[in-house]
C-alpha positions in Angstrom: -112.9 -49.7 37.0 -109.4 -48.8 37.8 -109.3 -45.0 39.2 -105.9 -43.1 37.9 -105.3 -39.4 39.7 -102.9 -37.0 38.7 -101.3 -35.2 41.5 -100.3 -31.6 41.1 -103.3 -29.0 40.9 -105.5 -31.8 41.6 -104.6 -33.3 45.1 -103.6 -30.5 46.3 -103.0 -26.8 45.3 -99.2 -26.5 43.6 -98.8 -22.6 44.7 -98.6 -23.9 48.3 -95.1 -26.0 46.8 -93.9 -23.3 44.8 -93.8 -21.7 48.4 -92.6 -23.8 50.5 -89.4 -24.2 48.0 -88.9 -20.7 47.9 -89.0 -20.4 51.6 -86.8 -23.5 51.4 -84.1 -20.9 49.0 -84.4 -18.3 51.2 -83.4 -20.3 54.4 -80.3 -21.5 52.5 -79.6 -17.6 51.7 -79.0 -17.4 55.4 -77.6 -20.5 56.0 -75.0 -19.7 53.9 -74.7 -16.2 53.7 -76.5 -14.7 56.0 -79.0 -12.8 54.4 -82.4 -12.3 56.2 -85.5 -15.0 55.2 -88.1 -13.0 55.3 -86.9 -10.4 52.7 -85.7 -12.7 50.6 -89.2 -14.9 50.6 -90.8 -11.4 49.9 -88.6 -10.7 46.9 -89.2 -14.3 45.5 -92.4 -14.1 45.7 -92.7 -10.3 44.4 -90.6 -11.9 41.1 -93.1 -15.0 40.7 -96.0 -12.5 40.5 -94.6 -10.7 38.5 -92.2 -12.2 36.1 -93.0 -15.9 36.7 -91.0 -19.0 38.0 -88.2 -18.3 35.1 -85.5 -16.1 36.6 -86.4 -15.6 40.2 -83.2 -17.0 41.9 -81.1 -15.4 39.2 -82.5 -12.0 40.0 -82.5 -13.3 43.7 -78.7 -13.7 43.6 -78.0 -10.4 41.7 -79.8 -8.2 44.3 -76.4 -9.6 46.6 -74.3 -9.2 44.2 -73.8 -12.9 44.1 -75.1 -14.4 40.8 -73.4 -17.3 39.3 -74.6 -20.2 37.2 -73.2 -22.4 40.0 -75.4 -20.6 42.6 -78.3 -21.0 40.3 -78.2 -24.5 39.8 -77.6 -24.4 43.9 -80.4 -23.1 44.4 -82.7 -25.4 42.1 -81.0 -28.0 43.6 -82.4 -26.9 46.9 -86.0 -26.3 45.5 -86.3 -29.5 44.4 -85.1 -31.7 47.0 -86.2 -29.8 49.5 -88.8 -31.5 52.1 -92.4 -29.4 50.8 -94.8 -27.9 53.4 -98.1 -29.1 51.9 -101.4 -30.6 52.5 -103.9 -33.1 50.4 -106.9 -30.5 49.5 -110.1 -31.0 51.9 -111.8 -32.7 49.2 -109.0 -34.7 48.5 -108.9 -35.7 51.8 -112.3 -36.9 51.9 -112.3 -38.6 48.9 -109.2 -41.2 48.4 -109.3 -43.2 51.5 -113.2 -43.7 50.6 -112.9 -44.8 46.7 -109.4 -46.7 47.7 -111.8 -49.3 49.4 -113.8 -49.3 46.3 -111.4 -48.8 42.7 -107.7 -49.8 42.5 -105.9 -46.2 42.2 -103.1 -44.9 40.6 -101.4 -42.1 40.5 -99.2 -40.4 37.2 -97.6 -37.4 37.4 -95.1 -35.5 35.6 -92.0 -33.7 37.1 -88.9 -33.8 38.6 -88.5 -37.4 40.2 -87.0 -36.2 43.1 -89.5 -33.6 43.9 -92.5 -35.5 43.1 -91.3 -38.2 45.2 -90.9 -36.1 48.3 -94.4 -34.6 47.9 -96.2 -37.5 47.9 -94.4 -38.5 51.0 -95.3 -35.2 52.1 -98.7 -35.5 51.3 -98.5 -38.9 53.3 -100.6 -41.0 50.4 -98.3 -43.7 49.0 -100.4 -46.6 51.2 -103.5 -45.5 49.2 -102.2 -46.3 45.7 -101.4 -49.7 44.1 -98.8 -47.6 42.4 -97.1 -44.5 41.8 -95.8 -43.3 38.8 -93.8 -40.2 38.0 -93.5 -40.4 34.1 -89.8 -39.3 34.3 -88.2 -42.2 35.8 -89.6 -43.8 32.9 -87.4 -40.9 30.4 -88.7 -37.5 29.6 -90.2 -38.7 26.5 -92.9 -40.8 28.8 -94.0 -37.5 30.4 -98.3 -36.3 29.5 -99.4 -36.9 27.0 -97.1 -39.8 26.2 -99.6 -43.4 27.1 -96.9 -45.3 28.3 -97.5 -45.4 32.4 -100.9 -45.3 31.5 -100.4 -48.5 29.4 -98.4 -50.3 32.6 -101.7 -49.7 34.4 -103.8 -51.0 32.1 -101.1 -54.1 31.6 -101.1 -54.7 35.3 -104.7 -54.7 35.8 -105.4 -57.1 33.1 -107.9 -54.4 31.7 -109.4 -52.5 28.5 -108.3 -49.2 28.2 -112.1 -48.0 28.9 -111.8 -49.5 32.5 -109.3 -46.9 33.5 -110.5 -43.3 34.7 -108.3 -40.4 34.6 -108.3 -37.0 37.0 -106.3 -34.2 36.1 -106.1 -30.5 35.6 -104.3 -29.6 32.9 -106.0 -29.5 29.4 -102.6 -29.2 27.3 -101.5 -32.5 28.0 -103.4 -34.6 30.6 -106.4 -36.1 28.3 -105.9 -36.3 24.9 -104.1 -39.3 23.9 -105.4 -41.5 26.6 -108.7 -40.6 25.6 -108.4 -41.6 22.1 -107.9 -44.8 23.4 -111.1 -44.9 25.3 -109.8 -43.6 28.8 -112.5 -41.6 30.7 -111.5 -38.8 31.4 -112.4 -36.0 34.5 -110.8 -32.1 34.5 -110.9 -30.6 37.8 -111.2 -27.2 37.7 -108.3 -25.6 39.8 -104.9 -24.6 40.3 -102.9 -22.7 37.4 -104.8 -24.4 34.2 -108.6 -23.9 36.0 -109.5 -21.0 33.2 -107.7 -22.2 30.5 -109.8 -23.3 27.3 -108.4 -26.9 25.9 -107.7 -26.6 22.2 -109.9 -29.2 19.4 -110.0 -33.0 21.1 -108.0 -32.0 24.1 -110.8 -31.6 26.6 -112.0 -34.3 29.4 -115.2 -36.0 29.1 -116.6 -34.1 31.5 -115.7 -31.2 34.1 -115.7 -30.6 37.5 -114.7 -28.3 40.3 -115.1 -30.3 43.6 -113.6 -33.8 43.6 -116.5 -34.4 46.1 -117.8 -35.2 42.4 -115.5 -38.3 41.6 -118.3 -41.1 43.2 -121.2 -39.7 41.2 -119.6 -39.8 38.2 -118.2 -43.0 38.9 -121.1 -44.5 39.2 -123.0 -42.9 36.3 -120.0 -44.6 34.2 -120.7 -48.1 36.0 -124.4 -47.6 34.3 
């Protein structure tokens, strides 16, 4: 059984990213201009919670009077290649160095190359997997729920499509294909998508809200 995890929302909790790059933002602010971090980090944030992730540097900029399409695409530059303050969930924690000395993992994620990369190094968990693959490198069209790093898995392993396991969070994209093609399929319950209701065919096989879970399903599919 090959074990496949996705990474954001399920290894560890995304908001604590979407922080550190804004704090990342407002340290350039004063790097560059001078403007003080912790009042800019308060007004990013304020704009996340209540407008979302859309226009928070645009409205960023215009409280100085500085706003530009160049300053914009400065600051998503910084955002994303910035290096993230996170940390691998407790359960998380617990659980891959134990079921990396049982299942071959993986790990498929969709995103900004750049970024993902530098949160898995971050999150200091490249040694555990066999491979990691951020569906972009591959072209946008590969992203969830396209089958394609799923398929290099399955290729590489020399395995059936019902010897792969999948762990992700987010119903709109994560499980649907690869389960029509006999994937098993696990939802953890957190992060951004933990409420949301999957639409027809698009839910996991089953739902969980600890990873602490993982073995016992495991082994109730090994039955």
């Amino acid at each position: 059984m090959i074990l496949i995890f996705d990474l954001d929302d399920t290894l560890y909790d995304e908001r604590t990213y979407v922080d550190s790059g804004l704090m990342a933002v407002a340290k350039y602010g004063l790097a560059y201009f001078g403007w003080e971090v912790e009042s800019s980090y308060r007004f990013m944030q304020y704009v996340l919670e209540k407008k979302g992730r859309g226009h928070i540097f645009d409205l960023w900029l215009e409280t100085h009077g500085r706003m530009s399409k160049k300053l914009v695409a400065e600051c998503v530059r910084v955002y994303r290649h910035h290096t993230p303050d996170i940390k691998l969930s407790g359960s998380a924690a617990e659980l891959l160095p134990s079921v990396a000395l049982e299942y071959p993992l993986y790990l498929v994620t969709d995103g900004h190359k750049i970024a993902q990369r530098k949160k898995v190094e971050a999150l200091e968990i490249m040694p555990l997997f066999r491979r990691v693959l951020i569906t972009h490198r591959f072209g946008l069209r590969h992203s969830k729920p396209s089958t394609y790093c799923f398929n290099l898995i399955r290729n590489a392993e020399k395995c059936g499509w019902n010897d792969l396991v999948y762990v992700g969070d987010n119903p709109a994209k994560d499980f649907v294909n690869i389960k029509r093609n006999g994937v098993h399929t696990i939802r953890l319950l957190a992060g951004q998508h933990s409420n949301d209701v999957a639409r027809c065919g698009y839910e996991a096989d089953f739902s969980i809200r600890d990873l602490s879970l993982i073995p016992e399903l495991l082994q109730k599919l090994q039955v």
